[in-house]
C-alpha positions as CSV (number, residue, x, y, z in Angstrom):
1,X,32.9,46.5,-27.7
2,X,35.5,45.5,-25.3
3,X,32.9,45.8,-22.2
4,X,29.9,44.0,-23.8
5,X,32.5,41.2,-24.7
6,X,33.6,40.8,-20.8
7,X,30.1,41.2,-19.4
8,X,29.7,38.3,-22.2
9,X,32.3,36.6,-20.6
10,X,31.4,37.2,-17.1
11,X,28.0,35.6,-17.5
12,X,29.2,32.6,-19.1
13,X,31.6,32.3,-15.7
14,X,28.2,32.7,-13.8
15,X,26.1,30.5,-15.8
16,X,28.9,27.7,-15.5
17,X,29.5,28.2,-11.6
18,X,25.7,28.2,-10.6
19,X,25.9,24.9,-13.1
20,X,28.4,23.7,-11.1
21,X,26.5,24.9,-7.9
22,X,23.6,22.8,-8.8
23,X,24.8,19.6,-10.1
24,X,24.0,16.7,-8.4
25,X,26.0,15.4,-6.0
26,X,27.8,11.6,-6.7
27,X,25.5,8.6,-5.2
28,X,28.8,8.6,-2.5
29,X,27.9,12.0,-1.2
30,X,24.4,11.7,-1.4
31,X,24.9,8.6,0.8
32,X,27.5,10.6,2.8
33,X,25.2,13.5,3.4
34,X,21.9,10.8,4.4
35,X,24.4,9.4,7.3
36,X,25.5,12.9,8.4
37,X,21.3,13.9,8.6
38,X,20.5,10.4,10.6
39,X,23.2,11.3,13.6
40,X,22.2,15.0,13.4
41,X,19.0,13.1,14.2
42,X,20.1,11.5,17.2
43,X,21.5,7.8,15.9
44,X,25.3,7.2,16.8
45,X,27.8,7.0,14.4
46,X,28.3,3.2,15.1
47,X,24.7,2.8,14.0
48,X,24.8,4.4,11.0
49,X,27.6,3.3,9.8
50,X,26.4,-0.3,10.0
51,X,23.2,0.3,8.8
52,X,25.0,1.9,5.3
53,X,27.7,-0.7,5.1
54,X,27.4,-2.4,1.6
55,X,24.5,0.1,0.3
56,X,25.2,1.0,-3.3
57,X,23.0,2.7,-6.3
58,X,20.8,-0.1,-8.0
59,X,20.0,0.8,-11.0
60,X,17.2,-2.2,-11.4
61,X,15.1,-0.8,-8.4
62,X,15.2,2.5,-10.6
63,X,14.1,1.0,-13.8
64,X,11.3,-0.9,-11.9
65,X,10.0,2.3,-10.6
66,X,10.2,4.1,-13.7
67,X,8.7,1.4,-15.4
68,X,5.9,0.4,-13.5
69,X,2.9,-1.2,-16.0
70,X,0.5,0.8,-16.9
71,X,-2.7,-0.8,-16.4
72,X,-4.2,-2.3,-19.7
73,X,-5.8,-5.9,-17.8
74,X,-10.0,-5.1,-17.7
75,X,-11.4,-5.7,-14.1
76,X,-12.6,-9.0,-15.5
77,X,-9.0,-10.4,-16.6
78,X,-7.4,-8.4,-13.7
79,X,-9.4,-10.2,-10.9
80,X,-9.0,-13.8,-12.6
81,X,-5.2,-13.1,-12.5
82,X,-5.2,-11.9,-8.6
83,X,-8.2,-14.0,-7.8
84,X,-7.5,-17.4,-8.5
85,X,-8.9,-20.7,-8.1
86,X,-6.2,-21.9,-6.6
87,X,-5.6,-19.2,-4.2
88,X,-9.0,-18.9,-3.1
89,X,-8.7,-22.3,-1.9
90,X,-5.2,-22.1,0.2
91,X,-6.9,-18.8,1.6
92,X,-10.1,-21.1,2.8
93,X,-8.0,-23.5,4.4
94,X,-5.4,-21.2,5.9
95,X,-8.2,-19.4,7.6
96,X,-9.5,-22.6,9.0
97,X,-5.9,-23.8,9.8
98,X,-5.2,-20.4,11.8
99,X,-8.8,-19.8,12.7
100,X,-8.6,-19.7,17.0
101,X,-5.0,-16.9,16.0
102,X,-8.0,-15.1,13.4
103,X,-10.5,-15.3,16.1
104,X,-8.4,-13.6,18.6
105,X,-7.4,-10.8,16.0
106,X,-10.6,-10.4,15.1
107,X,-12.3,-10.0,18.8
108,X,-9.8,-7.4,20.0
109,X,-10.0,-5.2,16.1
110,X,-13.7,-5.7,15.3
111,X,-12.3,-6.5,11.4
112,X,-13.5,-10.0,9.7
113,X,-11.3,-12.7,9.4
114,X,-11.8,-12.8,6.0
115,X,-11.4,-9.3,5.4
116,X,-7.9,-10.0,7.0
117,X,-6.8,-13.3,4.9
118,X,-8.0,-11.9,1.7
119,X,-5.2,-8.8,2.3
120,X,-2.8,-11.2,3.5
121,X,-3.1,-13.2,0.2
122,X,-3.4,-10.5,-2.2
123,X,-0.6,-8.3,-0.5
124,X,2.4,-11.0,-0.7
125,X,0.9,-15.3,-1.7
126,X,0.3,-15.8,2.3
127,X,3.8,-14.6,2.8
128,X,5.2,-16.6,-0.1
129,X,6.8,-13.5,-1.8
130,X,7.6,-10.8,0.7
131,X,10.7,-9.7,-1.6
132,X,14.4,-10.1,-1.1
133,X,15.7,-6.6,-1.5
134,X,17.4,-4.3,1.1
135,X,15.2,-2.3,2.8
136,X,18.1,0.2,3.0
137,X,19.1,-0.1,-0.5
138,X,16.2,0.0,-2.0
139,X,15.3,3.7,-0.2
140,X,18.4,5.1,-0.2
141,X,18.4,4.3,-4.0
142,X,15.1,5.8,-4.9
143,X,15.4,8.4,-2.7
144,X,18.6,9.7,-4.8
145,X,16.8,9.2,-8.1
146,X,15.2,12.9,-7.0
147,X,11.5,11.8,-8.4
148,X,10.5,11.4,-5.7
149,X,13.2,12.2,-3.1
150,X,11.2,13.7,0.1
151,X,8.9,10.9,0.1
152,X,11.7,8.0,0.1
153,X,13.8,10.2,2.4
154,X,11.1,9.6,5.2
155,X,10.4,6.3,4.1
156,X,14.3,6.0,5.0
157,X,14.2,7.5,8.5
158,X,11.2,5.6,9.0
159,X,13.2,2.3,8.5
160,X,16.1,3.6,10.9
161,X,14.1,4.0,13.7
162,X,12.5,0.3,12.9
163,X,16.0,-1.0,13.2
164,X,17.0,0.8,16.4
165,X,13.9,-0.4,18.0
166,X,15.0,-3.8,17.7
167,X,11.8,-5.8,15.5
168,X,14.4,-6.8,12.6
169,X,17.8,-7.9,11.8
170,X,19.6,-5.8,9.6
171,X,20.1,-9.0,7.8
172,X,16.6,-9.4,7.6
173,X,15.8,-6.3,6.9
174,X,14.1,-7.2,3.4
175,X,11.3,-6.2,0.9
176,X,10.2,-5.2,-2.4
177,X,12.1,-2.8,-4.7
178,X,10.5,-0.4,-3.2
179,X,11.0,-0.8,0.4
180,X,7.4,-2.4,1.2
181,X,8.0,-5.0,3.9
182,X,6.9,-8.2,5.4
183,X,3.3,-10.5,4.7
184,X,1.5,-7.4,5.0
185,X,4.0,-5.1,2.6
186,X,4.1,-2.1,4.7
187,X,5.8,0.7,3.8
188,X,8.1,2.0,7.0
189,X,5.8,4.7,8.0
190,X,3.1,2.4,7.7
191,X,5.1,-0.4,10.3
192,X,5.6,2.6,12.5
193,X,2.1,3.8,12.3
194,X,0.3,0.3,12.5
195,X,2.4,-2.7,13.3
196,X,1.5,-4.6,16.4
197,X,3.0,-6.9,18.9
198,X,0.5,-9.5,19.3
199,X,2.1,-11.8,20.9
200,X,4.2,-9.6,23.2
201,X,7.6,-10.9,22.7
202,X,9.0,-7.2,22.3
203,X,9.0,-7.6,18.4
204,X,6.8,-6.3,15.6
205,X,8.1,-9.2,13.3
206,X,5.5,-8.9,9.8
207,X,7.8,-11.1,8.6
208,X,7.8,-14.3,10.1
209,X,5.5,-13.7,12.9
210,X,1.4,-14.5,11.6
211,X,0.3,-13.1,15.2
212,X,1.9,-9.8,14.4
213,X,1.1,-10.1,10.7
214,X,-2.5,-10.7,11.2
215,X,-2.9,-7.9,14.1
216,X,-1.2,-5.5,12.0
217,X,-3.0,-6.0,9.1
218,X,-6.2,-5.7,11.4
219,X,-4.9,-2.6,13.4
220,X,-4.6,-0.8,10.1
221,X,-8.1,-1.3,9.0
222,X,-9.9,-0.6,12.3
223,X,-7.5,2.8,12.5
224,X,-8.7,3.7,9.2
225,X,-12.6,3.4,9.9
226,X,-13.3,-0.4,9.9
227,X,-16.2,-1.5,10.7
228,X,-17.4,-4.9,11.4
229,X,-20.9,-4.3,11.6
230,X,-21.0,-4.2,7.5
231,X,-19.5,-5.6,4.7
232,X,-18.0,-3.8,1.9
233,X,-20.3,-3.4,-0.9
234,X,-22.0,-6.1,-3.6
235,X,-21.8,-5.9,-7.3
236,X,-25.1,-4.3,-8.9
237,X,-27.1,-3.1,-11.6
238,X,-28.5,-0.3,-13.0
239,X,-31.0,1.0,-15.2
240,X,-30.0,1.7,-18.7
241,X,-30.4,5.5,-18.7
242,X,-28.5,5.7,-15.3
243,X,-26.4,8.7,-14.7
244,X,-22.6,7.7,-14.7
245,X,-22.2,11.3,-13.2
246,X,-23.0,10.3,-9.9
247,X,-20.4,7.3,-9.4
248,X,-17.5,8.0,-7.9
249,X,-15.5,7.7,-4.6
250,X,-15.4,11.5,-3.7
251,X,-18.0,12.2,-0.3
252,X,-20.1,14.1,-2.4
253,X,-21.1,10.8,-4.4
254,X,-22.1,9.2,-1.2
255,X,-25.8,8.2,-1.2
256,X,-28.5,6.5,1.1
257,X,-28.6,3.0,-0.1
258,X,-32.7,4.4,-0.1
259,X,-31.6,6.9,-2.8
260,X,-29.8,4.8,-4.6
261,X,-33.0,2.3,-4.6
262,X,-34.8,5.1,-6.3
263,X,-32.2,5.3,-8.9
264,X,-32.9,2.2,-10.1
265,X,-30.2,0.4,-8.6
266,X,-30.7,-3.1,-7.4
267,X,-28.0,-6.1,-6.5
268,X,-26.7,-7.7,-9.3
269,X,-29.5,-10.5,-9.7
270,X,-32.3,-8.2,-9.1
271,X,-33.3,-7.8,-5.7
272,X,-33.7,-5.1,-3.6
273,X,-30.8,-3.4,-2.0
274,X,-30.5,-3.8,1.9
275,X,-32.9,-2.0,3.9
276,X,-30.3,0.1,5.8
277,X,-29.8,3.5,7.4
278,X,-26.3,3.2,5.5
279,X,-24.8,5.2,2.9
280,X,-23.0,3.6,-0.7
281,X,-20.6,5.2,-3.4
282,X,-21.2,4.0,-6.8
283,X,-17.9,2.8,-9.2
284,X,-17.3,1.4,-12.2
285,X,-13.7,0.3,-12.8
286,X,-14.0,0.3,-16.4
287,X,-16.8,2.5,-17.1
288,X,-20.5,1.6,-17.7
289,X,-20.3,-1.6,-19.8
290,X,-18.0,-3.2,-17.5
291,X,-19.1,-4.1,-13.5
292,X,-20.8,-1.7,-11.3
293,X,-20.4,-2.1,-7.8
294,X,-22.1,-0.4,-4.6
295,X,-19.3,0.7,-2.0
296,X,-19.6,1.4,1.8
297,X,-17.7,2.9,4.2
298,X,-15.4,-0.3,4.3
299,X,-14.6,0.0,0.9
300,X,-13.4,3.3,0.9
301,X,-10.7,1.9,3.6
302,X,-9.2,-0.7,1.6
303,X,-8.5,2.5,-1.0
304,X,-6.6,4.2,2.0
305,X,-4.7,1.1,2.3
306,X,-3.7,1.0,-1.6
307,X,-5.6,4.0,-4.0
308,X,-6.2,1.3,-7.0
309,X,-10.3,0.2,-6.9
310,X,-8.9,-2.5,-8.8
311,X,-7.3,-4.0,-6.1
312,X,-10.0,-3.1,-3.4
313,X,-12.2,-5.1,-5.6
314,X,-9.8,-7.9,-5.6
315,X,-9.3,-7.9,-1.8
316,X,-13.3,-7.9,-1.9
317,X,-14.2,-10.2,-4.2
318,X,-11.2,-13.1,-2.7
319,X,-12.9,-12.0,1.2
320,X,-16.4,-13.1,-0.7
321,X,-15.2,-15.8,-2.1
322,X,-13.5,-16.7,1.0
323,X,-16.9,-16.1,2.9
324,X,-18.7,-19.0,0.5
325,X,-15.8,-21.7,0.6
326,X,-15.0,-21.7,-2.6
């Protein structure tokens, strides 16, 4: 009796010492540990040490990313909301005010003007509201949280290297809660990957700069696929026995826009699809009694920039609108 009670005892010792193994570290030696990995990664001790100065656990940036709505707008109500009157009109006349800047963009990325206004209004107002969080704060945060720690983590390092480069003040070093940046709301690794100095004053500034915000933006796209010859897609119709089976974003939905003719699709007032050698995906946001839309190549890099086809609908339907004037 007096062994089984020890070996009882014994593995209650274990259980609380692997407990104690495994707990998670305070926010202060989390943050500890991040600054001990960026100069194991080759930035001085003077660096990191002013980069971290100040940054503390926010809880709100938590609770906003745990509590992110769930989507319950229909396309319809969703695209009045993000596709305003009002802001298809500012876009019109900012792309006329900027138009020689758009010009130039668009010559050297081979990606409409429009294409690159309408992601410029939808991402942040125009660069009205870029966010006035910490970059650093907001990463080193999330990354703690432990949801999703590796991702945030890079995000993180990504952000270090921005500031040793020189493009922002630390001061200035703001976004959104969760460390998208700038008129175009790039994520670090996104800045890294795609930002451009236009205007060659050794900065990548997407915050105050519209040469580097617009070439960004544009670099992006065109990295991703763009294509300048086409647009991206149209709103259609379809026959009332279609096959919602075939819609969908995934290669194997992709279809001749001849093929898709002979499925009974036709543009939304009736006419003919295009006559070209081109291929289409076929979506419907909200299922077969909401609107069906015919998707190209250029469509399906707008989903690389964000994953939602509500908002590459939105950034299509504002370039469209943009496109008519009004």
């Amino acid at each position: 009796m007096a062994m089984k009670f020890n070996y009882i005892l014994l593995s209650m010792l274990l259980l609380l010492v692997s407990q104690f193994l495994s707990a998670k570290p305070s926010f202060e030696q989390y943050l500890v540990d991040l600054k001990l990995q960026a100069i194991e990664q080759g930035y001085t001790s003077e660096f990191v040490d002013q980069v971290f100065e100040g940054v503390s656990y926010r809880k709100k940036t938590v609770t906003a990313d745990k509590n992110q709505p769930e989507r319950k707008l229909t396309l319809d109500k969703y695209l009045a909301t993000r596709v305003p009157d009002w802001k298809v009109k500012k876009a019109v006349d900012l792309m006329a005010q900027h138009q020689v800047l758009l010009d130039q963009v668009e010559q050297q990325f081979g990606v409409q003007k429009r294409f690159i206004v309408a992601l410029w209004g939808n991402e942040s107002n125009f660069g009205n509201i870029m966010g006035k969080h910490s970059v650093i704060n907001s990463l080193v945060t999330l990354a703690y949280d432990g949801r999703r720690e590796a991702m945030f983590k890079k995000q993180l390092f990504a952000a270090l290297k921005i500031l040793q480069q020189g493009h922002v003040e630390l001061g200035n070093f703001v976004g959104s809660w969760a460390g998208a940046m700038g008129q175009s709301q790039f994520m670090p690794t996104s800045f890294l990957d795609y930002a451009i100095d236009f205007d060659n004053d050794g900065r990548k500034d997407i915050w105050n700069n519209k040469a580097d915000v617009f070439a960004s933006i544009a670099n992006f796209l065109k990295s991703e696929g763009w294509s300048n010859h086409i647009t991206w897609g149209r709103q259609v119709s379809v026959p009332d026995d279609f096959d919602f089976s075939l819609a969908g974003l995934k290669s194997s939905s992709k279809r001749l826009l001849a093929d898709w003719h002979g499925l009974g699709v036709r543009r939304y007032d009736g006419r003919n699809l295009p006559n070209l050698p081109i291929k289409g995906s076929l979506i419907a946001p909200d299922g077969k009694t909401g609107r069906i839309y015919l998707v190209y190549e250029n469509f399906h890099t707008l989903m690389k920039w964000n994953r939602s086809s509500y908002f590459g609908v939105s950034v299509s339907y504002l370039s469209d609108r943009i496109k008519k004037g009004s």
